[in-house]
C-alpha positions in Angstrom: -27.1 8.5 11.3 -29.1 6.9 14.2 -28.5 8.0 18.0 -29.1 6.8 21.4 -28.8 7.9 24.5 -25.0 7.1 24.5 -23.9 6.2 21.7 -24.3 7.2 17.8 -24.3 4.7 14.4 -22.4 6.0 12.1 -22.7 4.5 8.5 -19.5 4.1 6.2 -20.2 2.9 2.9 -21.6 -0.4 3.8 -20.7 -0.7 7.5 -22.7 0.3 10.1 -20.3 1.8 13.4 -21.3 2.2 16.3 -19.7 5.3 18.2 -19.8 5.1 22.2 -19.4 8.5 24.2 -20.1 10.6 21.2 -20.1 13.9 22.9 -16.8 13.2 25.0 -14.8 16.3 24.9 -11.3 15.4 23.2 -9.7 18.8 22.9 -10.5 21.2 25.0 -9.0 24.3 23.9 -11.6 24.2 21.2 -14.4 21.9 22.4 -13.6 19.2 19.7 -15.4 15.9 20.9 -15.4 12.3 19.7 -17.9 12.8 17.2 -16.4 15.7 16.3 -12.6 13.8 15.0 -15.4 10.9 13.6 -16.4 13.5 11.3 -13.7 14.9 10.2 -12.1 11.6 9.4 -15.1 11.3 7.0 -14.4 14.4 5.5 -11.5 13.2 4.6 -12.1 10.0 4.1 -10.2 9.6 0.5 -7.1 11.5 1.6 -6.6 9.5 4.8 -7.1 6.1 3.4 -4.9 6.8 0.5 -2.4 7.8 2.9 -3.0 4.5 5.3 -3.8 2.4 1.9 -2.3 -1.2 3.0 0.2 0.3 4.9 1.0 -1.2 8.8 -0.2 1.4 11.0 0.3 2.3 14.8 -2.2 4.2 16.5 -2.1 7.0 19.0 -4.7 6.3 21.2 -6.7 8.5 23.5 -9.0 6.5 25.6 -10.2 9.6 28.0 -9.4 11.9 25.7 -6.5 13.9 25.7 -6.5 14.7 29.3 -5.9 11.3 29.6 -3.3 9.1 29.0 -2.0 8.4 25.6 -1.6 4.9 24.6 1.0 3.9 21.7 -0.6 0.9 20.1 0.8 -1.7 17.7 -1.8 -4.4 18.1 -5.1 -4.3 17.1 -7.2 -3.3 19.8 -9.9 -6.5 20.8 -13.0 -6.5 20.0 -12.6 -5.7 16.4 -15.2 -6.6 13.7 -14.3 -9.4 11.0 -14.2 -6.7 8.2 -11.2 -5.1 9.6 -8.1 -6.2 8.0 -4.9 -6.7 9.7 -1.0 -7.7 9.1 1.2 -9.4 11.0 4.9 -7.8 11.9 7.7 -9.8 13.8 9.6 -7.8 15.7 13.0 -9.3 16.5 14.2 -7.4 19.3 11.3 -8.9 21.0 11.0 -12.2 19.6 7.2 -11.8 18.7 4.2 -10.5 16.4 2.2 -8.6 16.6 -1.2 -7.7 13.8 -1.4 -4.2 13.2 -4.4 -2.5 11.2 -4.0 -2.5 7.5 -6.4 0.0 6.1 -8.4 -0.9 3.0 -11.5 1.1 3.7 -12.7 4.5 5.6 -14.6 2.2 7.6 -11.5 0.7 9.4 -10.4 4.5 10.2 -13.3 5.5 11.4 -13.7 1.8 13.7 -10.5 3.2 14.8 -11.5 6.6 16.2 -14.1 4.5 17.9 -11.5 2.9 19.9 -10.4 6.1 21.0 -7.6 6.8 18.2 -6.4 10.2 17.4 -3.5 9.6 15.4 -2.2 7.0 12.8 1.1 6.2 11.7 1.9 4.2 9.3 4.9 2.0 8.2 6.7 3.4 4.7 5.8 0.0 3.4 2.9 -2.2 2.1 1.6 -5.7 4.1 3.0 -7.2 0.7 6.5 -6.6 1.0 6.7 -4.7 4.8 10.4 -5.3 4.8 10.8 -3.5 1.2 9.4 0.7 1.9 7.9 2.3 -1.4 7.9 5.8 0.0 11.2 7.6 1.5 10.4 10.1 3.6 11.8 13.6 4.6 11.5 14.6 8.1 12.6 18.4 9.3 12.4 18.7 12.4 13.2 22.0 14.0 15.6 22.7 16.7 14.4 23.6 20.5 14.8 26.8 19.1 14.5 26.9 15.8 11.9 29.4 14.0 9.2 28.5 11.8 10.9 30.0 9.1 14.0 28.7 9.3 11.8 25.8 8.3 10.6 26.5 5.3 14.3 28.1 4.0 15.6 24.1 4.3 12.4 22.9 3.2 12.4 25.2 -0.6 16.4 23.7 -0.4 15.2 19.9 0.2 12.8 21.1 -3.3 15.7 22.0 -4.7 17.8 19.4 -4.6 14.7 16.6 -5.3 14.4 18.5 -8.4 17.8 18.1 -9.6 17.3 14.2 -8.4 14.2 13.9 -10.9 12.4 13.0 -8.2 8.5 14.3 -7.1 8.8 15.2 -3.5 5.2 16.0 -1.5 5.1 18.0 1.2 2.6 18.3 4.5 3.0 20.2 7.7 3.8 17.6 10.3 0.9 18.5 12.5 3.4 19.8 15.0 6.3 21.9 14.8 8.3 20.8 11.6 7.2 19.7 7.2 7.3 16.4 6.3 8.2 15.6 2.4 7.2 12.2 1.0 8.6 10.9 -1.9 7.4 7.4 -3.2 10.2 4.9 -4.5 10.2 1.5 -5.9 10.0 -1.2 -3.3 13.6 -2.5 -4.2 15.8 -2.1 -1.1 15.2 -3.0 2.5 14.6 -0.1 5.3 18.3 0.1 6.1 19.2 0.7 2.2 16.1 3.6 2.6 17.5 4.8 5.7 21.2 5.0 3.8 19.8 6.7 0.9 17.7 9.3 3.0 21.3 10.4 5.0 22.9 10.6 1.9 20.1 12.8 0.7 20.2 14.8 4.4 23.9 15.5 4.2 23.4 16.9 0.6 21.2 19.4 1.8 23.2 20.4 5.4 26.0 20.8 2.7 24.3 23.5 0.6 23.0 25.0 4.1 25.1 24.5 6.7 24.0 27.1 8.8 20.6 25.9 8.7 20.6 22.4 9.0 22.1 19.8 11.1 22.4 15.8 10.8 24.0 15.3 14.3 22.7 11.8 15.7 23.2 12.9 19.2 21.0 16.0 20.6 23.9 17.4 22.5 26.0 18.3 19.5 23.1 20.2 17.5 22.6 23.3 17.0 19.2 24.2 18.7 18.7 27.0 16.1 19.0 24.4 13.0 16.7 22.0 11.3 17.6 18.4 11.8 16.7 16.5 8.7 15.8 13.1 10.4 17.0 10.3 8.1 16.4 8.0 10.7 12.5 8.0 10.2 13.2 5.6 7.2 14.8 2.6 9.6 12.1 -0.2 10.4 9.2 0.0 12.5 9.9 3.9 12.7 6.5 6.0 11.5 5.3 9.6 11.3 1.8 10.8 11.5 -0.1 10.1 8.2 -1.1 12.7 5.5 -4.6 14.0 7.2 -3.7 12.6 10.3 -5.4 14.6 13.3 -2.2 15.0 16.2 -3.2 14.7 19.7 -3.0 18.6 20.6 -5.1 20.5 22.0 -6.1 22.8 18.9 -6.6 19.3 16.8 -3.9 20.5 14.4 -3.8 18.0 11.6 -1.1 16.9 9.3 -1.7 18.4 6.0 -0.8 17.9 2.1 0.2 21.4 1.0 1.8 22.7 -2.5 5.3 24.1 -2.8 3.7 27.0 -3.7 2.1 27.4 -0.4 4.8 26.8 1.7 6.3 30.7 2.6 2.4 31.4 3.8 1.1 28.5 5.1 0.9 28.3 9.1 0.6 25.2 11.0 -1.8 26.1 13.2 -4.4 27.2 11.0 -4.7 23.4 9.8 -7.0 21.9 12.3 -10.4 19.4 12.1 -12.4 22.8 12.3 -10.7 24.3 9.1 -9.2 21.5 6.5 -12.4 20.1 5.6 -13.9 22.9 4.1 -9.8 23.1 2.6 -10.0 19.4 1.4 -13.5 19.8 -0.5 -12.0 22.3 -2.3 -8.8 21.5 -3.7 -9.5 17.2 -2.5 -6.0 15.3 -1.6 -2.9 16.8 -2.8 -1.4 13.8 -2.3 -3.6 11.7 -4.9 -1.4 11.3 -7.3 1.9 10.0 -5.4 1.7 6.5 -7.2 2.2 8.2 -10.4 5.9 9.3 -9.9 7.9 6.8 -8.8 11.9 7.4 -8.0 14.9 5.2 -8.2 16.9 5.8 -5.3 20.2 4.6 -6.9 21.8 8.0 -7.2 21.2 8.9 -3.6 23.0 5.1 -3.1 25.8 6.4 -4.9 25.9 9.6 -2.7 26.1 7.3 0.2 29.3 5.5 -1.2 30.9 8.4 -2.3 30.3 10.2 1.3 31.0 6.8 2.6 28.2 6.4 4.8 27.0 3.3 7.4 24.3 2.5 9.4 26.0 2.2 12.6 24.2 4.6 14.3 21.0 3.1 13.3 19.3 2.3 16.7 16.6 -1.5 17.8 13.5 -1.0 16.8 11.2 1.4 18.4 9.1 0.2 21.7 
């Protein structure tokens, strides 16, 4: 690694990067600069490709930092080098495309945090079939005021119930406040059939735990002490940070792959740049193997039919 006065070259396999404003301060509550998230990306370089592998991908972008003002991206930002790969969306609602960043290499993640990106978020579908998702994923979000642990009491029922579904659910902390379960499925239904079998899937578990879980569409008529299991985060051009994912708070918490087993101890807040490399070079991506266990979502399809679910709640496209 080469430096100048201003900026640093970072080399990524066989691509040389060249990082501007290296020591800017990104998150102040621990001192965490732009070099700093560089790093950590590459220390995590398999697990955060594999999670972005082909996959459209928004970025969260933090061009002073995240004092600043965050920037929700679709586009690739200009100025990109040949070697980064791209896919091309249509959105309908505005009658236009747009070429997001398809990740095929670290170096494209790493180009990325040069351009002032913090998080990613990919689509729950691959640039060669973007309106078919392979992975289905399980969003519990807690209520206003919701605890922690009412968390992981719907998240060991969510484990439940995938094991009676034969299906191989992976879980990570969001990053934030809630656990995010990813399941990966064959690429045979379109987002809305997804989105259908995820509700069906949602209402299963608010029926086994009703006082603990909600699947209200409208705010108002949840119960802020409950866990919503968003279903909707399976409908089209909706995304979640990505497995390893860094979130754009102050401590640098990042999204993180952890075992079932882990789930009654593990805290949120100890998963930041400054701890889950050491974490990852340990135990590598927990995540790895996702490809291996693929699920038929037919049965939750036959939930939806026998609960008699639509999708007529399902809102446009997100902006």
């Amino acid at each position: 690694m080469a430096s100048e006065s201003t900026a640093v070259e970072i080399e990524v396999d066989n691509r040389v990067i060249r990082v501007s404003n290296p020591d800017r301060v990104y998150f102040p509550e621990i001192g965490a600069t732009k070099l700093d998230l560089v790093e950590y990306y590459l220390a995590v370089g398999d697990g955060i490709v594999n999670a972005l592998w082909e996959r459209p991908c928004m970025l969260h972008r933090f061009p002073k930092g995240l004092a600043g003002e965050k920037v929700h991206q679709k586009r690739l930002p200009s100025g990109a080098p040949p070697w980064v790969e791209t896919v091309e969306l249509f959105f309908p609602r505005w009658k236009r495309t747009a070429d997001e960043l398809c990740v095929t290499e670290l170096g494209s993640v790493i180009w990325a945090v040069q351009m002032s990106t913090v998080e990613f978020h990919p689509w729950n579908s691959r640039r060669g079939a973007t309106e078919m998702p392979d992975e289905w994923r399980i969003d519990l979000d807690p209520g206003p005021t919701a605890s922690y642990d009412t968390v992981r009491k719907v998240a060991h029922v969510a484990h439940e119930v995938l094991d009676e579904l034969g299906a191989v659910g992976y879980p990570k902390t969001s990053g934030s406040k809630g656990l995010h379960v990813y399941v990966r499925i064959r690429p045979d239904r379109d987002h809305k059939g997804v989105r259908r079998a995820a509700l069906a899937f949602a209402k299963e578990v608010e029926r086994r735990a009703p006082e603990l879980v909600t699947t209200a569409w409208w705010k108002k008529d949840r119960d802020p002490d409950a866990v919503f299991v968003d279903y909707n985060q399976n409908a089209r051009d909706h995304t979640i940070a990505a497995a390893y994912s860094v979130r754009g708070l102050p401590d640098a918490r990042v999204s993180t792959p952890i075992r079932w087993d882990e789930i009654d101890d593990a805290d949120p807040r100890e998963f930041t740049i400054r701890t889950v490399p050491a974490r990852f070079a340990e135990i590598g991506d927990l995540h790895h193997d996702i490809d291996d266990h693929v699920f038929d979502i037919a049965p939750l399809l036959e939930w939806a039919d026998r609960d008699d679910l639509d999708d007529e709640e399902e809102p446009s496209e997100a902006e």
